[in-house]
C-alpha positions as CSV (number, residue, x, y, z in Angstrom):
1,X,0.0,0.0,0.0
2,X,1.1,3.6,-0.8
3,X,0.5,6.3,2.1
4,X,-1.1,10.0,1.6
5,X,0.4,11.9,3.6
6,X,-0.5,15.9,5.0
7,X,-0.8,18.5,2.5
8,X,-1.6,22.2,2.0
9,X,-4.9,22.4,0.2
10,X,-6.5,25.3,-1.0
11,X,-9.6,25.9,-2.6
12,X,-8.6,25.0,-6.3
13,X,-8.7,21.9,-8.7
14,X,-5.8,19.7,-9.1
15,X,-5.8,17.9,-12.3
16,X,-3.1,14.5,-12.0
17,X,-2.2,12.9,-14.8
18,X,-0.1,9.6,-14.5
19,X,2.1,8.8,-17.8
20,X,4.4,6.0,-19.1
21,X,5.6,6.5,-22.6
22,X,2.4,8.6,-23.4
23,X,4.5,10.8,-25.8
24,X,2.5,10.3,-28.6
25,X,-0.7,11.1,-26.9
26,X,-0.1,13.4,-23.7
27,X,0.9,16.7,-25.4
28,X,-3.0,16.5,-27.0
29,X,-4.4,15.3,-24.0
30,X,-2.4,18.3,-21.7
31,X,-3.8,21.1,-24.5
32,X,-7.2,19.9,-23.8
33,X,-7.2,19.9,-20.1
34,X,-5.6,23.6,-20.7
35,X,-9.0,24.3,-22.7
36,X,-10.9,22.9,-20.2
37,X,-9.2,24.8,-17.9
38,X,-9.8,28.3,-20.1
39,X,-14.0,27.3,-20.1
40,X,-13.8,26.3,-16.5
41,X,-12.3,30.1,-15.7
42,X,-14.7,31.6,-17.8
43,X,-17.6,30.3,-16.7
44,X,-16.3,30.6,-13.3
45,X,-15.2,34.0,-13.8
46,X,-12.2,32.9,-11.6
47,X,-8.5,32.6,-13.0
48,X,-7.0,29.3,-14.5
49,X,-3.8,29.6,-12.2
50,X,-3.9,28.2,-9.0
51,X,-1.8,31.2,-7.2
52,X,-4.5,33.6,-8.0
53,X,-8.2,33.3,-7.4
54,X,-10.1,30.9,-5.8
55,X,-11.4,28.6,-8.2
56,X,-8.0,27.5,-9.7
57,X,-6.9,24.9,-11.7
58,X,-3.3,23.6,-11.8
59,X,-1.8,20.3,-14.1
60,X,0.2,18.3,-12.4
61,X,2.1,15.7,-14.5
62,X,4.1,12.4,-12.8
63,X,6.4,11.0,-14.9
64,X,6.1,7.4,-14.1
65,X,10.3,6.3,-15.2
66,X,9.3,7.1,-18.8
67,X,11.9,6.2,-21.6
68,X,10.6,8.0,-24.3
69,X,10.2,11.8,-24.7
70,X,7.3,11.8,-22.4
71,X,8.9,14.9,-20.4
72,X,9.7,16.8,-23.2
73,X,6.2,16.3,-24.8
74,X,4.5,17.4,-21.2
75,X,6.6,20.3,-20.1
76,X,5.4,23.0,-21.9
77,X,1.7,22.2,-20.5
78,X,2.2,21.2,-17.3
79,X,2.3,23.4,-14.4
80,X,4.3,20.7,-12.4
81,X,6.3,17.6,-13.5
82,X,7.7,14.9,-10.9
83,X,9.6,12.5,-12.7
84,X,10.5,8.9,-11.2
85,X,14.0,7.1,-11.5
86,X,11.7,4.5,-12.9
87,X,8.2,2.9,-12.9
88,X,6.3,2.5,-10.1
89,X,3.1,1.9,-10.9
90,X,0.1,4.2,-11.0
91,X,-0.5,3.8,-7.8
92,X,2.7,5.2,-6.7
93,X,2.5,7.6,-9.8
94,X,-1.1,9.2,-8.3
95,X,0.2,8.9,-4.4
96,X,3.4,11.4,-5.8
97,X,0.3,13.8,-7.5
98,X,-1.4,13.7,-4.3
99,X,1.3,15.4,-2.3
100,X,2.3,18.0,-4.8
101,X,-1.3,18.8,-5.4
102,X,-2.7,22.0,-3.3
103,X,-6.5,22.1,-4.3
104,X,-9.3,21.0,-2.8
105,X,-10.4,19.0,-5.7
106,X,-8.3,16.2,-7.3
107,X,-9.3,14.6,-10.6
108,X,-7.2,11.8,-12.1
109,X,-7.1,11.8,-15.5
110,X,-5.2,9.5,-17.5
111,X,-2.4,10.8,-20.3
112,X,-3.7,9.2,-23.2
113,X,-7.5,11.1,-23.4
114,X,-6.6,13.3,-26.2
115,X,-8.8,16.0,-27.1
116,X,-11.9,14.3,-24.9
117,X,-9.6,15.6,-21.7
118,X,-11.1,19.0,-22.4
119,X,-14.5,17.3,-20.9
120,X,-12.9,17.0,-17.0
121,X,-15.3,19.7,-16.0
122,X,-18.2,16.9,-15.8
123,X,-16.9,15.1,-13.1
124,X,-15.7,18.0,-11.5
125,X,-19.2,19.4,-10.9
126,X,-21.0,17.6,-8.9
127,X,-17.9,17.5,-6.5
128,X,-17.6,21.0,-6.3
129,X,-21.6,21.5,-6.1
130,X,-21.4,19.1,-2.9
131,X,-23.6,16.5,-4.5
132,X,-20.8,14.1,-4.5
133,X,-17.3,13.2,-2.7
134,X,-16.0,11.2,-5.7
135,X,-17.7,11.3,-9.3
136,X,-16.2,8.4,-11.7
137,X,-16.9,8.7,-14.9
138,X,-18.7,6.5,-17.1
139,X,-17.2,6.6,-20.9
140,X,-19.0,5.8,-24.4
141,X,-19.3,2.2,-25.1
142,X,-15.7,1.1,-27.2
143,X,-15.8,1.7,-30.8
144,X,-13.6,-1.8,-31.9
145,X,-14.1,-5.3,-30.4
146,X,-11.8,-6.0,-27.2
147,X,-12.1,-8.6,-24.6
148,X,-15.0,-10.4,-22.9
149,X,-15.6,-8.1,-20.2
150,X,-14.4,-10.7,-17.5
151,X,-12.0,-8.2,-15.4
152,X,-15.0,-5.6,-15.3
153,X,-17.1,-8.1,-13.8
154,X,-14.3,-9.1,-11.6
155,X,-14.3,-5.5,-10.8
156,X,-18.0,-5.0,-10.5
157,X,-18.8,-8.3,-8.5
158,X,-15.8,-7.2,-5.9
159,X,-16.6,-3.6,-5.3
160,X,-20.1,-4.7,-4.8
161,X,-19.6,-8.1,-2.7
162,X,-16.9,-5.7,-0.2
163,X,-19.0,-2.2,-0.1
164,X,-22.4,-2.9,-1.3
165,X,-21.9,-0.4,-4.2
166,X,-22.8,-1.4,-7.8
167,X,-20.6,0.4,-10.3
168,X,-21.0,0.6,-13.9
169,X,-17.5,2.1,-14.4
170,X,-15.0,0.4,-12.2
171,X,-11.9,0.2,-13.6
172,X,-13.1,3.8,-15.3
173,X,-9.7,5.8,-14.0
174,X,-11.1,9.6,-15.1
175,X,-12.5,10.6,-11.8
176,X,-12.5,13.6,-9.3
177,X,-12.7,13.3,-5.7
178,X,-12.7,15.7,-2.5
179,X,-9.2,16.4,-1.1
180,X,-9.8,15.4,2.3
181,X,-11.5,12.4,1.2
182,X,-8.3,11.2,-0.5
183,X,-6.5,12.2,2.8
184,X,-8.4,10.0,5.2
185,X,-8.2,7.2,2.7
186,X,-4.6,7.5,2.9
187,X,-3.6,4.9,0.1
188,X,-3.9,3.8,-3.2
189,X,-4.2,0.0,-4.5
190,X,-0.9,-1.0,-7.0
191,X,-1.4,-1.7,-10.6
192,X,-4.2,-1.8,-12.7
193,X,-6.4,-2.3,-8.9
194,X,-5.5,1.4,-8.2
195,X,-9.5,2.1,-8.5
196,X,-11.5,-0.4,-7.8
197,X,-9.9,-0.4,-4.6
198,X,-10.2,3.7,-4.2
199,X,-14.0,3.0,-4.8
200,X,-14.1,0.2,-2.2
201,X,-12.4,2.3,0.5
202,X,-14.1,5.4,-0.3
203,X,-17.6,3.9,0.0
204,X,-16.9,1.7,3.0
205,X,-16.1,5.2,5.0
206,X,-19.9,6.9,3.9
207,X,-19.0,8.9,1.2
208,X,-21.2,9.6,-1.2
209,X,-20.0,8.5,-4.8
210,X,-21.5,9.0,-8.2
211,X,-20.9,8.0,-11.5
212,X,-21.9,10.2,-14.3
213,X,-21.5,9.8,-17.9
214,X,-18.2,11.4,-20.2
215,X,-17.3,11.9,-23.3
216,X,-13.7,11.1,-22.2
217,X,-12.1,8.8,-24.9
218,X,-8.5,6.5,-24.6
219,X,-6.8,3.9,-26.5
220,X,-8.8,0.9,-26.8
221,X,-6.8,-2.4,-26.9
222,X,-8.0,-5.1,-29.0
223,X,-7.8,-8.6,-29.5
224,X,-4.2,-9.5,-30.4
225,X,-1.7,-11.4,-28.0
226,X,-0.4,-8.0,-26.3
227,X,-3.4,-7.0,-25.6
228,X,-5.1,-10.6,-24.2
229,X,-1.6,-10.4,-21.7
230,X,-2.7,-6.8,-20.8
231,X,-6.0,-8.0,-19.5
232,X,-4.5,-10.6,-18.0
233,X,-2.6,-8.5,-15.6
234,X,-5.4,-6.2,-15.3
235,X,-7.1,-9.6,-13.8
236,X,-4.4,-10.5,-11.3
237,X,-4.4,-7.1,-10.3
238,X,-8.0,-5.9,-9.6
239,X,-8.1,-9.7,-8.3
240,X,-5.0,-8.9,-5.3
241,X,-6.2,-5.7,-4.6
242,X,-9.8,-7.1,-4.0
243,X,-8.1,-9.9,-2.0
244,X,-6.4,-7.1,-0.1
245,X,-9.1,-5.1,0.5
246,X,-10.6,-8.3,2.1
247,X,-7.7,-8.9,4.3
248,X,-7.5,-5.1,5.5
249,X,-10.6,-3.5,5.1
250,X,-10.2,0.6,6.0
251,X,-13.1,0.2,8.1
């Protein structure tokens, strides 16, 4: 397990974004959230830098031990970079976001949205209206023909079977959450279990969380050997972090 520690919040967004090799993909993905970030202001009326106003935004970008030219993609957009000696894991990868980040909002977006990043605002709202500690979001139905769904229902059958809530989205990793939520939570699952077991945890200590649907959009993986051995680590993981949060429940 990774620990959260204390950190200075203000009242601000703080936009994570976890990337491995995503230099093909992040610099879109960044420019979007920087859109966002412009429509957010303006319907706010606030200013899109976190040192001034107080309905800020700031991009924080963790460099998971990337080899390619991730960094140099990401630098001109972000408004912080971490970069790790070498890959740790998402998990470890949002846990480094979390203590850099200074708002009172967090959303996890992952690097390889593209231009759909620019939607982060829906998940946001409901967070920031009160109506919800954690929104997940719930994306459009994939375009090509992947697996046969058998780590979501892993996922869905264990989030449900250990907190009693009944996701549609669990392994969806675009999601926004209060700041002192994450704190008391205090860890993050490892590997591709990083949210079912954030939903797990955050449900089993009464907070309210909603899924709403996104037009967020990734990489879809198909049906080719690379990808069958991707889900099948996806299925080990969400099935060790389920097994964890069985051993050591939060509460």
């Amino acid at each position: 397990m990774v620990d959260v520690t204390d950190q200075l919040f203000c009242k601000g967004i703080s936009i994570i974004v976890p990337a491995y090799n995503e230099e093909r993909l992040i610099g879109e993905t960044l420019r979007a959230i920087r859109a966002g970030i412009q429509q957010w202001a303006s319907h706010r009326g606030s200013s899109a830098s976190i040192d001034n106003g107080a309905e800020a935004v700031e991009i924080i970008v963790v460099n998971d031990g990337s080899s390619d030219d991730t960094y140099d993609t990401a630098v001109s957009w972000a408004d912080i970079i971490v970069t790790h000696p070498r890959s740790y894991g998402k998990g470890a990868a949002l846990n480094t976001g979390c203590r850099m980040a200074r708002g009172s909002i967090l959303v996890f977006l992952d690097a390889d949205l593209g231009s759909s990043a620019a939607s982060f605002p829906l998940i946001v709202e409901p967070v920031w209206a009160g109506q919800a500690d954690m929104v997940i979001a719930k994306l459009p139905k994939a375009v090509k023909p992947g697996g046969f769904g058998m780590v979501r229902r892993l996922a869905q059958f264990g989030v449900y079977r250990l907190s009693g809530f009944d996701p549609a989205a669990p392994l969806s990793g675009q999601r926004a959450i209060r700041s002192d939520v994450m704190k008391q939570i205090g860890r993050f699952g490892e590997g591709f279990g990083v949210e079912v077991g954030l939903t797990i945890d955050a449900v089993r200590l009464g907070y309210h969380v909603q899924e709403c649907e996104a037009t967020f959009s990734h990489r879809e993986s198909g049906r080719d050997l690379r990808s069958w051995l991707h889900r099948g680590k996806q299925f080990s993981a969400v099935g060790r972090t389920l097994w964890e949060r069985y051993r050591y429940p939060i509460c």
